[in-house]
Biopython code that builds the backbone (N, CA, C, O; Angstrom):
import numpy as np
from Bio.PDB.StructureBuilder import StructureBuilder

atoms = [
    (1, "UNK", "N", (13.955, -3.422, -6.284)),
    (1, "UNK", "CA", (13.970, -2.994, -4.898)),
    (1, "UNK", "C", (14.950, -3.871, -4.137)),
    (1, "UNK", "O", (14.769, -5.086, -4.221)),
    (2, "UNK", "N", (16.026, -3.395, -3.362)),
    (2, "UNK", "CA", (16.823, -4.278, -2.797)),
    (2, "UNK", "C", (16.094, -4.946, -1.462)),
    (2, "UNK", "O", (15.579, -4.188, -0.641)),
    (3, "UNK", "N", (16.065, -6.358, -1.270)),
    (3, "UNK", "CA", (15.140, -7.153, -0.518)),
    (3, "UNK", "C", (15.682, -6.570, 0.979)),
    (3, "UNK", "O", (14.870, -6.575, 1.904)),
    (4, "UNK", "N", (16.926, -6.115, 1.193)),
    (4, "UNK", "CA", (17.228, -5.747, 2.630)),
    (4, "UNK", "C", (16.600, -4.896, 3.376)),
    (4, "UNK", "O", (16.445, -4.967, 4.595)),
    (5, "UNK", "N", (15.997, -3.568, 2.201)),
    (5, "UNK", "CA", (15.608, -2.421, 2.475)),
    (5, "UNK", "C", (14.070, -2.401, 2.005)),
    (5, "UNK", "O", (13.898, -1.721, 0.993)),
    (6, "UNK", "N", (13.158, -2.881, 2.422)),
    (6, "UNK", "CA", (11.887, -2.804, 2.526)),
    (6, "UNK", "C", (11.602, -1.589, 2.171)),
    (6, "UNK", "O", (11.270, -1.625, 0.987)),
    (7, "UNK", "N", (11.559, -0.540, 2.577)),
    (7, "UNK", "CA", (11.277, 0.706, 2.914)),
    (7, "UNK", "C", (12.312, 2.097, 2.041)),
    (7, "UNK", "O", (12.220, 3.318, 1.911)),
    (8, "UNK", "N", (13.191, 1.083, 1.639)),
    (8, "UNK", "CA", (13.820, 1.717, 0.715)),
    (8, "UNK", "C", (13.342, 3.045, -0.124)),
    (8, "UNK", "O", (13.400, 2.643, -1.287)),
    (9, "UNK", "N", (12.994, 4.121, -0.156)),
    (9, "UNK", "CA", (12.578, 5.401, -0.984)),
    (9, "UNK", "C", (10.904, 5.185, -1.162)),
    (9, "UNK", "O", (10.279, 4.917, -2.188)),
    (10, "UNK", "N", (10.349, 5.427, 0.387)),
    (10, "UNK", "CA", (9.106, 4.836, 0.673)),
    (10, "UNK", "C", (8.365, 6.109, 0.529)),
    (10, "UNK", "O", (7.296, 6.200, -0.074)),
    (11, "UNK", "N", (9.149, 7.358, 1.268)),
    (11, "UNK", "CA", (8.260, 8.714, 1.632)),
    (11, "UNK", "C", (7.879, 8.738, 0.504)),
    (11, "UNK", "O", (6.669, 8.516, 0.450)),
    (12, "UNK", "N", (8.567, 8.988, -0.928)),
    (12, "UNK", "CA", (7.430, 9.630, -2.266)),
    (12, "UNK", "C", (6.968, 8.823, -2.446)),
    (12, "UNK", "O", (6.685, 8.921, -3.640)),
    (13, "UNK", "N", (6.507, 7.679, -2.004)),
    (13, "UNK", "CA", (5.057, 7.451, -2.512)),
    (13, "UNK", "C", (4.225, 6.746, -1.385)),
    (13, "UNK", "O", (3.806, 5.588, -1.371)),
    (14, "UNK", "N", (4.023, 8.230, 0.028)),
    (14, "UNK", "CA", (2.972, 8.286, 0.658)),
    (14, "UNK", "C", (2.352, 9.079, 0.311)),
    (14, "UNK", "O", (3.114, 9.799, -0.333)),
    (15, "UNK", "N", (1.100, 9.615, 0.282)),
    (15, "UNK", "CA", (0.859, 10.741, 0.157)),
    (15, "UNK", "C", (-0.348, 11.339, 0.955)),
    (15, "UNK", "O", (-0.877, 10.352, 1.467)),
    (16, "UNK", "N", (-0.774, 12.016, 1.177)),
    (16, "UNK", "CA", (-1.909, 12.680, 2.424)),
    (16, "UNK", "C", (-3.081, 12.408, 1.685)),
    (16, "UNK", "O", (-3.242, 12.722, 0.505)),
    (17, "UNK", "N", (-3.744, 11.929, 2.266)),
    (17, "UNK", "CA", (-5.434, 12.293, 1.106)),
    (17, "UNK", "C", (-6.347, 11.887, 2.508)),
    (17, "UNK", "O", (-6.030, 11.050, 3.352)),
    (18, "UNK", "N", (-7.586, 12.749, 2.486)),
    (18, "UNK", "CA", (-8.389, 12.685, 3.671)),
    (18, "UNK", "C", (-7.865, 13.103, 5.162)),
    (18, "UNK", "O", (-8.360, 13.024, 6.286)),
    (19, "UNK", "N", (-6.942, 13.464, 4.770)),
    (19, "UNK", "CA", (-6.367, 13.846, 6.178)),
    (19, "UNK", "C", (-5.571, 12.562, 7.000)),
    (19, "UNK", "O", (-5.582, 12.368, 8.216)),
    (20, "UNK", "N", (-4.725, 11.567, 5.711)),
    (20, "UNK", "CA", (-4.284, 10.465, 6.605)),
    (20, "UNK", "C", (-3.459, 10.178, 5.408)),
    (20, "UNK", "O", (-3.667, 10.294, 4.200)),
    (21, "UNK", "N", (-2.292, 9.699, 6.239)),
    (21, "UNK", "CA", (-0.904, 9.349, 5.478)),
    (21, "UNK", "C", (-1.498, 7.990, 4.514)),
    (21, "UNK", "O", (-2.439, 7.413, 5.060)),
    (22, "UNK", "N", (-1.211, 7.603, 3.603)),
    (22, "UNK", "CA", (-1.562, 6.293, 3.263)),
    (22, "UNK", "C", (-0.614, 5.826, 1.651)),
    (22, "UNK", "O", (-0.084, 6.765, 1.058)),
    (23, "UNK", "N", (-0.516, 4.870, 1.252)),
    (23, "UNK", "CA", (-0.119, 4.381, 0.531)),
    (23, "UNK", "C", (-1.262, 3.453, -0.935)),
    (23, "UNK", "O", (-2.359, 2.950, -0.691)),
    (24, "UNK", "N", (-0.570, 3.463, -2.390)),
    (24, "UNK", "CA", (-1.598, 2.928, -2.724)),
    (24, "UNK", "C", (-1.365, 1.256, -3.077)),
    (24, "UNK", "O", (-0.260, 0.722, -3.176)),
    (25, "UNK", "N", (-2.609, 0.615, -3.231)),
    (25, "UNK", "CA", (-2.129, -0.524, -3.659)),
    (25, "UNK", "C", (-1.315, -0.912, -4.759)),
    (25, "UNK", "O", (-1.070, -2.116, -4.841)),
    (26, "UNK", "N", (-0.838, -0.141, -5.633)),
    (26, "UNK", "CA", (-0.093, -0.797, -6.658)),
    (26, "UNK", "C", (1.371, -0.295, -6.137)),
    (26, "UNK", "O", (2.301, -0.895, -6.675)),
    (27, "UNK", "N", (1.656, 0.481, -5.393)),
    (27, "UNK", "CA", (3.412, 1.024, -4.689)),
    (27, "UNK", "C", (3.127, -0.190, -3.636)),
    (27, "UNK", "O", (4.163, -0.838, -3.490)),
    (28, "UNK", "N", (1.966, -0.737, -2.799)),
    (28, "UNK", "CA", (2.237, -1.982, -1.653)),
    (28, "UNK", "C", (2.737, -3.269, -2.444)),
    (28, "UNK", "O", (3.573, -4.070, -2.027)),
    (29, "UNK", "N", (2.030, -3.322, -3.738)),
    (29, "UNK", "CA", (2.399, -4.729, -4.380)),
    (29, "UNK", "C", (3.434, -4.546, -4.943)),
    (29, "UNK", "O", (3.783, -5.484, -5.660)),
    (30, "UNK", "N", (4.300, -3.414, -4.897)),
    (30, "UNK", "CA", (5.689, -3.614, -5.914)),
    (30, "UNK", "C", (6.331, -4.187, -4.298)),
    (30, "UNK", "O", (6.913, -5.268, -4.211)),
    (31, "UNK", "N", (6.124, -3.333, -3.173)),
    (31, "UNK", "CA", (7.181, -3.671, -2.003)),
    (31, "UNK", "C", (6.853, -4.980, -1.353)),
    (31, "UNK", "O", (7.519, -5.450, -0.430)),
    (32, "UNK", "N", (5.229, -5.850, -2.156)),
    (32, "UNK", "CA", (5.417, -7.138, -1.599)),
    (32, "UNK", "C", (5.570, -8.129, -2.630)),
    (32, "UNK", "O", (5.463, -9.341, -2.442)),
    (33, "UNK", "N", (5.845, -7.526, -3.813)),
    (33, "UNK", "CA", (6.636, -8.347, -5.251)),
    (33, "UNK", "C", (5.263, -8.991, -5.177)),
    (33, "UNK", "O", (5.155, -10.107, -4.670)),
    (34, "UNK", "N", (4.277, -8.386, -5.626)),
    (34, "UNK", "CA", (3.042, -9.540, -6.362)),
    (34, "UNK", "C", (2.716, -8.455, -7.417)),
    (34, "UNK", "O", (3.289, -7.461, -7.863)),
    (35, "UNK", "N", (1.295, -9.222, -7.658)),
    (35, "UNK", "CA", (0.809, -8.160, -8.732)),
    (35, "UNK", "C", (-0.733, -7.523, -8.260)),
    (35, "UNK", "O", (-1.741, -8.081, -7.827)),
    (36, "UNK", "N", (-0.473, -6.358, -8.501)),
    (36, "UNK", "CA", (-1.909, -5.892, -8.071)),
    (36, "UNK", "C", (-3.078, -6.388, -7.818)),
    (36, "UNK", "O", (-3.866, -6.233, -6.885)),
    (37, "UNK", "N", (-3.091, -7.039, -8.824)),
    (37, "UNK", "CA", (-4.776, -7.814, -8.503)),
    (37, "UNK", "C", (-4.786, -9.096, -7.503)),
    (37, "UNK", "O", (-5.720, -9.718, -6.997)),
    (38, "UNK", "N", (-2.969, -9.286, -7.394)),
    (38, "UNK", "CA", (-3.496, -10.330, -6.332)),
    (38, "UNK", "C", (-3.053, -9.372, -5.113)),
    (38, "UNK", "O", (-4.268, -9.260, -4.949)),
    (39, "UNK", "N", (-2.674, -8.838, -4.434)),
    (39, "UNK", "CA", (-3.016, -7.957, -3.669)),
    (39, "UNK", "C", (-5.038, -7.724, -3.077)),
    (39, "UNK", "O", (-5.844, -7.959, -2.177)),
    (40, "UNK", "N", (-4.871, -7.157, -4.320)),
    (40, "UNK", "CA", (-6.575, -6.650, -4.266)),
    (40, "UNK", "C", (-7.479, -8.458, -3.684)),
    (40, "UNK", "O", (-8.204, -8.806, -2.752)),
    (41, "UNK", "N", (-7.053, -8.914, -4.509)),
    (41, "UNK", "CA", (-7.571, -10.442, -4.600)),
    (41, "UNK", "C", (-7.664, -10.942, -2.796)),
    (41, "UNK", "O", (-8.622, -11.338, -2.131)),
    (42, "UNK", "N", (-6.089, -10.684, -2.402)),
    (42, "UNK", "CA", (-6.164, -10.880, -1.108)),
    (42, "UNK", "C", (-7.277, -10.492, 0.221)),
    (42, "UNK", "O", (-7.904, -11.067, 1.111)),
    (43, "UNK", "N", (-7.054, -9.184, -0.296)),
    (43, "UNK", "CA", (-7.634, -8.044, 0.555)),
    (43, "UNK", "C", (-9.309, -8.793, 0.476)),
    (43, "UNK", "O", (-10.057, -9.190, 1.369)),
    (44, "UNK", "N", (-9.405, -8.765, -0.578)),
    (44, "UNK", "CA", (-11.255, -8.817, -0.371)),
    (44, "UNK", "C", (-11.315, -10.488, 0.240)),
    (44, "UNK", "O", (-12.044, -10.608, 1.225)),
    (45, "UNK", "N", (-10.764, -11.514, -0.149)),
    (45, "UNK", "CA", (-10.833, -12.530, 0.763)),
    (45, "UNK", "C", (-11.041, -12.269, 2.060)),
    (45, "UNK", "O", (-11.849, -12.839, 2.793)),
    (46, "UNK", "N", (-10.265, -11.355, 2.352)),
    (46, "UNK", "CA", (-9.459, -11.284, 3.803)),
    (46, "UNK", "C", (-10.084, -9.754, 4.830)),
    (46, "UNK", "O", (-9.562, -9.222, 5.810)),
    (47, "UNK", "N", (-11.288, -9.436, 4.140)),
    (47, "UNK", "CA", (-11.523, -8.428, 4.055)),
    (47, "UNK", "C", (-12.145, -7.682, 5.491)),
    (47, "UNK", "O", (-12.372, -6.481, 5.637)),
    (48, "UNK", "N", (-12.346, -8.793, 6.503)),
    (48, "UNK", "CA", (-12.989, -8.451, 7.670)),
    (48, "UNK", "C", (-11.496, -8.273, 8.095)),
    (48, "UNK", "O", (-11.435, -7.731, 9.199)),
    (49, "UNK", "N", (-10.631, -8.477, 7.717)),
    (49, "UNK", "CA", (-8.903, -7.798, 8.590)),
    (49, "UNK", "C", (-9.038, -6.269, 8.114)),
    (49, "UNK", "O", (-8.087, -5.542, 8.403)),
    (50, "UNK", "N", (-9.793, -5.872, 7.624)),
    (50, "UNK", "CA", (-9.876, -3.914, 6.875)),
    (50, "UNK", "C", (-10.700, -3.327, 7.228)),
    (50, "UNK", "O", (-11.602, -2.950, 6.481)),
    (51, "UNK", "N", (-10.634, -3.025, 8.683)),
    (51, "UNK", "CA", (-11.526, -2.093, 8.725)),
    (51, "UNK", "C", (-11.864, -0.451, 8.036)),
    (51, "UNK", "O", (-10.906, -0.117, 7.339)),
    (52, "UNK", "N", (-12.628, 0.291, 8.057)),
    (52, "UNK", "CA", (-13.142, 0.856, 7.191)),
    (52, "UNK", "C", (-11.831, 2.260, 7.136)),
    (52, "UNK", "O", (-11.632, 3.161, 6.321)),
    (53, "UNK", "N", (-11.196, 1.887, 8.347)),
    (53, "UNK", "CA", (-10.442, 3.235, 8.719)),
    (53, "UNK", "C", (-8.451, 2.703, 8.447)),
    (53, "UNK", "O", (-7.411, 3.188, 8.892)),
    (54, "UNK", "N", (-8.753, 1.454, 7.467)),
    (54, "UNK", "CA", (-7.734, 1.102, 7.467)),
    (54, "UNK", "C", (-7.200, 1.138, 6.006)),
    (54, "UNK", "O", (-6.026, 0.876, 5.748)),
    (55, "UNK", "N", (-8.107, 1.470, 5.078)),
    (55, "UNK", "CA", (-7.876, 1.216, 3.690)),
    (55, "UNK", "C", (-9.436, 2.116, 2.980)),
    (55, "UNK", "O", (-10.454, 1.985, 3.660)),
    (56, "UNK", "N", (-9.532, 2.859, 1.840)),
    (56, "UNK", "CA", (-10.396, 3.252, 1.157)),
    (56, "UNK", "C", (-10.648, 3.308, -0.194)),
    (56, "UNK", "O", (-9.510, 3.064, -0.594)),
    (57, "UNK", "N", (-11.411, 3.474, -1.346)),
    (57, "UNK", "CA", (-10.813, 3.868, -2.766)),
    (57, "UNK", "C", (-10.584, 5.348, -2.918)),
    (57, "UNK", "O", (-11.236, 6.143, -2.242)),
    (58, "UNK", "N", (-9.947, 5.624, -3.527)),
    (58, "UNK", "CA", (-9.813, 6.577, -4.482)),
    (58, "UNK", "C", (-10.827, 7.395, -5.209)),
    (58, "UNK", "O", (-11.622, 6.782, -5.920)),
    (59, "UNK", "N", (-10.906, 8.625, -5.135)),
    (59, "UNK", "CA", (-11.649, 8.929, -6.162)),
    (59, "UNK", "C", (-10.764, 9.419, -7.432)),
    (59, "UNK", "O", (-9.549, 9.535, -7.589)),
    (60, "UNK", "N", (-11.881, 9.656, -8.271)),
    (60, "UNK", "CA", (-11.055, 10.005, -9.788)),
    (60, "UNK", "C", (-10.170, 11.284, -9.459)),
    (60, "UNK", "O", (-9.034, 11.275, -9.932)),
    (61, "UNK", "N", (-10.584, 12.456, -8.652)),
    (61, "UNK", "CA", (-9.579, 13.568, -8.341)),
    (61, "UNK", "C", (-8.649, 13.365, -7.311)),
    (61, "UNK", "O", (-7.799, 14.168, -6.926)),
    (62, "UNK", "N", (-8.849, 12.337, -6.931)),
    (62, "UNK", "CA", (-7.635, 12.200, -5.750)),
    (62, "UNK", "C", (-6.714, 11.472, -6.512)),
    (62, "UNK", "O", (-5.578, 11.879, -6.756)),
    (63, "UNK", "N", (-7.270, 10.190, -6.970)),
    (63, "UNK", "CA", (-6.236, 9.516, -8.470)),
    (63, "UNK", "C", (-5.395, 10.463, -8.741)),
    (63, "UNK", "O", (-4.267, 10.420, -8.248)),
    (64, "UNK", "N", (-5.887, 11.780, -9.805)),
    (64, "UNK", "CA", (-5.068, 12.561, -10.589)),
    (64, "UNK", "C", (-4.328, 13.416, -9.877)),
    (64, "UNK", "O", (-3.380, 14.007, -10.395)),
    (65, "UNK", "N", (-4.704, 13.594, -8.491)),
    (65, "UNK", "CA", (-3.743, 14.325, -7.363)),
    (65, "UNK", "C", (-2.308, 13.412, -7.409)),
    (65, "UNK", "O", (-1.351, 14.004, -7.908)),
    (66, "UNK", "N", (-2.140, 12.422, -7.071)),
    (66, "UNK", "CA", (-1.279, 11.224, -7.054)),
    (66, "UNK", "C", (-0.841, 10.646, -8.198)),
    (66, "UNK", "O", (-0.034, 9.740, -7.987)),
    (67, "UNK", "N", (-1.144, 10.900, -9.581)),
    (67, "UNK", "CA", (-0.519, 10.436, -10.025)),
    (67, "UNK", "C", (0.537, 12.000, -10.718)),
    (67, "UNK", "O", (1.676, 11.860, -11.164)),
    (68, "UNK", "N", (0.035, 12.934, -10.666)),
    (68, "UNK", "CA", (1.222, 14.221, -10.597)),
    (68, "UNK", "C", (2.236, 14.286, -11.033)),
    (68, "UNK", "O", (2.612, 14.937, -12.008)),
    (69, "UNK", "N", (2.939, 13.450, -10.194)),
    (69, "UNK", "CA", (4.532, 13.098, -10.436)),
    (69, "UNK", "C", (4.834, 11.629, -10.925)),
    (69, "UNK", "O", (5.931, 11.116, -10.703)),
    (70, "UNK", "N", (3.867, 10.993, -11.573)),
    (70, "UNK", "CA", (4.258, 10.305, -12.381)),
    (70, "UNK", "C", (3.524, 10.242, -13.951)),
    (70, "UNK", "O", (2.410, 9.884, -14.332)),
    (71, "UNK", "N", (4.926, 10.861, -14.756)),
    (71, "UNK", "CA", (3.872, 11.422, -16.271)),
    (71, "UNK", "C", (3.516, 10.126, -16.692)),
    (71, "UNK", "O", (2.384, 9.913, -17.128)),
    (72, "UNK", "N", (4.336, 9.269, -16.609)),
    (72, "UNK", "CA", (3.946, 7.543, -17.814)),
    (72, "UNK", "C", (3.330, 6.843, -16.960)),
    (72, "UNK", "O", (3.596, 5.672, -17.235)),
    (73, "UNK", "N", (2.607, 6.890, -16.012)),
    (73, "UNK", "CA", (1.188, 6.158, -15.340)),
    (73, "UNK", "C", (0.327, 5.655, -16.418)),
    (73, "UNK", "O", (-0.319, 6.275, -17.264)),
    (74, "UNK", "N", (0.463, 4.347, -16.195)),
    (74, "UNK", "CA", (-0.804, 3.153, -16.980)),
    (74, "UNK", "C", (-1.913, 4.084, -17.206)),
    (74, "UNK", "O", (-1.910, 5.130, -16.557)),
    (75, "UNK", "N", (-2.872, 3.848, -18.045)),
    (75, "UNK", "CA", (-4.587, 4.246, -17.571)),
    (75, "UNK", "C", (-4.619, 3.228, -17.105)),
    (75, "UNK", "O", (-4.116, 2.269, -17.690)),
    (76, "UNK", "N", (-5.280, 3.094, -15.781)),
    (76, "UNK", "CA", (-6.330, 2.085, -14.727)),
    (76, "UNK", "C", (-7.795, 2.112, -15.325)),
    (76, "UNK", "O", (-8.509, 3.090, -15.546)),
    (77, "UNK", "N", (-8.077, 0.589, -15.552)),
    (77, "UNK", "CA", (-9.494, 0.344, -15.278)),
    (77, "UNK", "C", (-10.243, 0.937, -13.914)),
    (77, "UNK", "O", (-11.401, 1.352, -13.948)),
    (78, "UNK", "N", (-9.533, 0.923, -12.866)),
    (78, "UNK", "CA", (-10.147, 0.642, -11.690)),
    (78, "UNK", "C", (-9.738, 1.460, -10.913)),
    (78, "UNK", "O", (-8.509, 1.524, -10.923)),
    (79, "UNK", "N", (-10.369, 2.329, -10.025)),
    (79, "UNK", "CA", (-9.751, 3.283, -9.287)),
    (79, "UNK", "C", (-9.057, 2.742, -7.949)),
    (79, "UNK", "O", (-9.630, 1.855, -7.317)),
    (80, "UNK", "N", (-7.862, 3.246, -7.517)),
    (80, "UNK", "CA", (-7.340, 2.462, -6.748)),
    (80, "UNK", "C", (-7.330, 2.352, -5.051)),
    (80, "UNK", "O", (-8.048, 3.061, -4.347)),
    (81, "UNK", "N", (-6.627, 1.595, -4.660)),
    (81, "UNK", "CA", (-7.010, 1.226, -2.878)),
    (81, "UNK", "C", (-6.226, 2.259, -2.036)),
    (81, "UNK", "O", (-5.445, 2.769, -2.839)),
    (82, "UNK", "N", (-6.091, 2.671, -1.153)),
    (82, "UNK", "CA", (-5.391, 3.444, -0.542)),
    (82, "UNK", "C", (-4.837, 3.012, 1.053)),
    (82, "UNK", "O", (-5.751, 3.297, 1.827)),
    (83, "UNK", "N", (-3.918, 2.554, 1.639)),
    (83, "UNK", "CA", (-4.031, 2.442, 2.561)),
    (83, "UNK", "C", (-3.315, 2.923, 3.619)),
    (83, "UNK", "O", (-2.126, 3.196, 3.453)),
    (84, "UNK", "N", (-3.952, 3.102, 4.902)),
    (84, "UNK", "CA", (-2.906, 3.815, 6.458)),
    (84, "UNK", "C", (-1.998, 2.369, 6.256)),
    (84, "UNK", "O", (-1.841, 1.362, 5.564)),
    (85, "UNK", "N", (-1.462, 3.263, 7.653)),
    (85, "UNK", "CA", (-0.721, 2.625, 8.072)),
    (85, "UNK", "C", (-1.027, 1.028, 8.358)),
    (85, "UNK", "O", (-0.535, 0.016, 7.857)),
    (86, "UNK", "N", (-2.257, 1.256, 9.587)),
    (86, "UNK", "CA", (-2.643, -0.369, 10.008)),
    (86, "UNK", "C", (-3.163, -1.401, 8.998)),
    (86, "UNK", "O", (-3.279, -2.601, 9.246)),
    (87, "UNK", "N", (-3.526, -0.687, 7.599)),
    (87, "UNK", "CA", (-3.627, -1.586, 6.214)),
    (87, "UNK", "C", (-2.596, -2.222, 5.666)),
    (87, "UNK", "O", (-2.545, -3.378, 5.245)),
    (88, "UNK", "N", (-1.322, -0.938, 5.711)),
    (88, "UNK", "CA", (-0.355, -1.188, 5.491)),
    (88, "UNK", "C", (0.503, -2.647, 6.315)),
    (88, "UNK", "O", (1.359, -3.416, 5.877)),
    (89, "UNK", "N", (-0.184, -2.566, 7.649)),
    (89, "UNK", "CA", (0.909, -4.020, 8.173)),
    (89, "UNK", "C", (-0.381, -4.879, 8.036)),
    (89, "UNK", "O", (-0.187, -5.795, 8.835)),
    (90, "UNK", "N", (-1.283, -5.026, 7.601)),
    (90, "UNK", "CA", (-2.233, -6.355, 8.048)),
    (90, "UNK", "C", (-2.361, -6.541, 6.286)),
    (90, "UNK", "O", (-3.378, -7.184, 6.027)),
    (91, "UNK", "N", (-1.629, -6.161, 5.105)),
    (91, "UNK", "CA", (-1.277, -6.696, 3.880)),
    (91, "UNK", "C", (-0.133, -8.153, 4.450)),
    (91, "UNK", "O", (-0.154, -9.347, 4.150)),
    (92, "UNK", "N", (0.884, -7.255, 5.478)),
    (92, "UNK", "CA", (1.729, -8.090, 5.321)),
    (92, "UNK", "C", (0.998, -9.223, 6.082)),
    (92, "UNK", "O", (1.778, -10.120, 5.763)),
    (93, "UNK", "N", (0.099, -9.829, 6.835)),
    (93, "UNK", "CA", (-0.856, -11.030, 7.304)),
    (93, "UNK", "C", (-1.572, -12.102, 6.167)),
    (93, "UNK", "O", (-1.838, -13.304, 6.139)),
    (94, "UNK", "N", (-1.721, -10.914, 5.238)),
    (94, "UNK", "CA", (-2.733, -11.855, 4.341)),
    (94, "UNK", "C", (-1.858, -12.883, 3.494)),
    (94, "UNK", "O", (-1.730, -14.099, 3.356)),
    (95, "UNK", "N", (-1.240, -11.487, 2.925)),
    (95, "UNK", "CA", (-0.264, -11.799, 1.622)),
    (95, "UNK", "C", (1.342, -13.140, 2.054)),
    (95, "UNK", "O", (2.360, -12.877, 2.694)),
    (96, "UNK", "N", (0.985, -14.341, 1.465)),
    (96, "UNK", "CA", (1.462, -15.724, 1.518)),
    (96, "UNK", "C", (2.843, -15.577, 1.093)),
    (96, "UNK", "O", (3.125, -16.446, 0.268)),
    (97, "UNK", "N", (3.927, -14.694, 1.389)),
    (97, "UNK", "CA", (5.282, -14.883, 0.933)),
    (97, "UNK", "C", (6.182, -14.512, 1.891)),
    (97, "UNK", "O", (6.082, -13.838, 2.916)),
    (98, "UNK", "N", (7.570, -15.399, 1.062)),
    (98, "UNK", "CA", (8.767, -14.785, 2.126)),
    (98, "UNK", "C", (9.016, -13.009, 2.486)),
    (98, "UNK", "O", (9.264, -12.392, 3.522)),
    (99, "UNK", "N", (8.788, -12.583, 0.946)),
    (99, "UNK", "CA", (8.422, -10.955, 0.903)),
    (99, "UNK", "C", (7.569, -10.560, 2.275)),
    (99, "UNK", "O", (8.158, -10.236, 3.306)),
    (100, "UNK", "N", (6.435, -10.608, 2.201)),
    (100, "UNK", "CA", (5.740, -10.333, 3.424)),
    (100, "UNK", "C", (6.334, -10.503, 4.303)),
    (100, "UNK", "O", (6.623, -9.472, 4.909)),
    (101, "UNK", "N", (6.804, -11.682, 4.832)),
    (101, "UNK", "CA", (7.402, -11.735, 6.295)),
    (101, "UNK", "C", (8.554, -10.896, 6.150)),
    (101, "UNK", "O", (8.835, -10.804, 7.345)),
    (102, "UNK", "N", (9.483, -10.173, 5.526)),
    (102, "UNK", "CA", (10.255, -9.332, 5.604)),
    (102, "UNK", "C", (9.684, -7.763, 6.063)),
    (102, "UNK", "O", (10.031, -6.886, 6.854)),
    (103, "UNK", "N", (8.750, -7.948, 5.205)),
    (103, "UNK", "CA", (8.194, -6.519, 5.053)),
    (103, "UNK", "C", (7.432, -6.345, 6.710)),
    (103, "UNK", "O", (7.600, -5.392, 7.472)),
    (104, "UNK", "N", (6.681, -7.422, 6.923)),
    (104, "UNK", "CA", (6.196, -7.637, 8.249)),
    (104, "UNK", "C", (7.398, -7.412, 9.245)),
    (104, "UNK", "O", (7.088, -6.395, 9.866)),
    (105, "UNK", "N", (8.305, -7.748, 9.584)),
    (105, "UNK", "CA", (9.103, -7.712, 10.481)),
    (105, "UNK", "C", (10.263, -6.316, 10.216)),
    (105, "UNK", "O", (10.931, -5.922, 11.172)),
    (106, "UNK", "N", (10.397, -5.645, 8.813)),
    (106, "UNK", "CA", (10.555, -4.069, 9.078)),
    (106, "UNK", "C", (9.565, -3.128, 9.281)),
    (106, "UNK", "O", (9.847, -1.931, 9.338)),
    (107, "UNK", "N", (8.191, -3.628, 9.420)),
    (107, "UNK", "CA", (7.081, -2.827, 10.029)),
    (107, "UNK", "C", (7.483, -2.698, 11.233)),
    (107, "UNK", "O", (7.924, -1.625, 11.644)),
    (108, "UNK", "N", (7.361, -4.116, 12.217)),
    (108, "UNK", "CA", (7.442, -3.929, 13.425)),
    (108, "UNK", "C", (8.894, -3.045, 13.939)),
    (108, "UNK", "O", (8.951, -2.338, 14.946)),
    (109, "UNK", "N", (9.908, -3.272, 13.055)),
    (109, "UNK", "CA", (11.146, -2.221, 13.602)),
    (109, "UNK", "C", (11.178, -0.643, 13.055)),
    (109, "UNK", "O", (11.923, 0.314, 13.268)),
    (110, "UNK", "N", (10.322, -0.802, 12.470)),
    (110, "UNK", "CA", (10.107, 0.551, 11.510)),
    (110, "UNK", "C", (8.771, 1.669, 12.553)),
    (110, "UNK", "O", (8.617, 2.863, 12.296)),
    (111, "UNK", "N", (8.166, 1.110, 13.403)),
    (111, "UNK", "CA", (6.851, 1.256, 13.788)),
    (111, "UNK", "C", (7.046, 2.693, 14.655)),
    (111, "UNK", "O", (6.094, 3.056, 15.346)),
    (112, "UNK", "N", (8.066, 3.374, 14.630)),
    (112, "UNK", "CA", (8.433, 4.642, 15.401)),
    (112, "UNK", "C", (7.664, 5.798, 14.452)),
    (112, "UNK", "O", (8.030, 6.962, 14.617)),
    (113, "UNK", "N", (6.635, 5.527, 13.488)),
    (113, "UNK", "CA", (5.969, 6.709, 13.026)),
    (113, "UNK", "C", (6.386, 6.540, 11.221)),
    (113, "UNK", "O", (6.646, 7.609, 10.669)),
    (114, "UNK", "N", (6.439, 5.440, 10.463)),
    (114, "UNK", "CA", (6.642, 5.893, 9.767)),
    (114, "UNK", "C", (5.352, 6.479, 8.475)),
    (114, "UNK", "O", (5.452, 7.334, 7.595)),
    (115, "UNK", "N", (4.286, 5.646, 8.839)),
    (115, "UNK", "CA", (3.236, 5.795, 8.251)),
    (115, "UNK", "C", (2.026, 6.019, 9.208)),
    (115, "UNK", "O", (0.904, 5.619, 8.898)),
    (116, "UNK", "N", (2.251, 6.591, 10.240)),
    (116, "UNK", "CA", (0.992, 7.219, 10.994)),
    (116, "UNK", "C", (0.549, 8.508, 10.611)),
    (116, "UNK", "O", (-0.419, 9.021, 11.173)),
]
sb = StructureBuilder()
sb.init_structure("model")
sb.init_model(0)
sb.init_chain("A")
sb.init_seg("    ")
for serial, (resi, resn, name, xyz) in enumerate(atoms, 1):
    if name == "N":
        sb.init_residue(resn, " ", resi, " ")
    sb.init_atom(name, np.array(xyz, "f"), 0.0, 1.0, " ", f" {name:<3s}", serial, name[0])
structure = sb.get_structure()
């Protein structure tokens, strides 16, 4: 991912589920260069920053909705996180890197709708 472009080829992999734009945790941890579980790891530390309308799991048919267009998808142990938008910028709070603060500061210039 080129570090300039945060957001770089972001639309395919939002996708609608519940009636809300959101992203999943393993496409947030490639754009904040960690690894999933510390992502996840973060989140539940940090977990009173998530409110309920900010992040959800997955179910097994929404999983297989999303993974669609990607044939060589891992099998997951674990069904995965999903998050809006406001999940989407309060990752970049938790998560301890220069990455984040990039990603944090093309949120705030990015904030004209891209994940509402």
């Amino acid at each position: 991912m080129d570090k300039s472009e945060p957001f770089k080829n972001v639309e395919n992999r939002i996708f609608r589920i519940r009636g809300k734009r959101v992203m999943l945790d393993r496409d947030l941890a490639e754009f904040y260069e960690v690894k999933t579980y510390q992502l996840r790891q973060r989140v539940k530390k940090n977990i009173t920053r998530f409110p309920k309308d900010s992040m959800f799991r997955l179910t097994r048919q929404e999983l297989l909705r999303c993974q669609a267009g990607r044939p060589n998808e891992s099998v997951r142990r674990s069904l995965p996180y999903a998050f809006t938008g406001q999940g989407f910028a309060m990752l970049s709070t938790v998560l301890n890197s220069k990455r984040a603060i990039l990603v944090n500061i093309q949120i705030i210039r990015e904030s004209t709708g891209l994940l509402r």
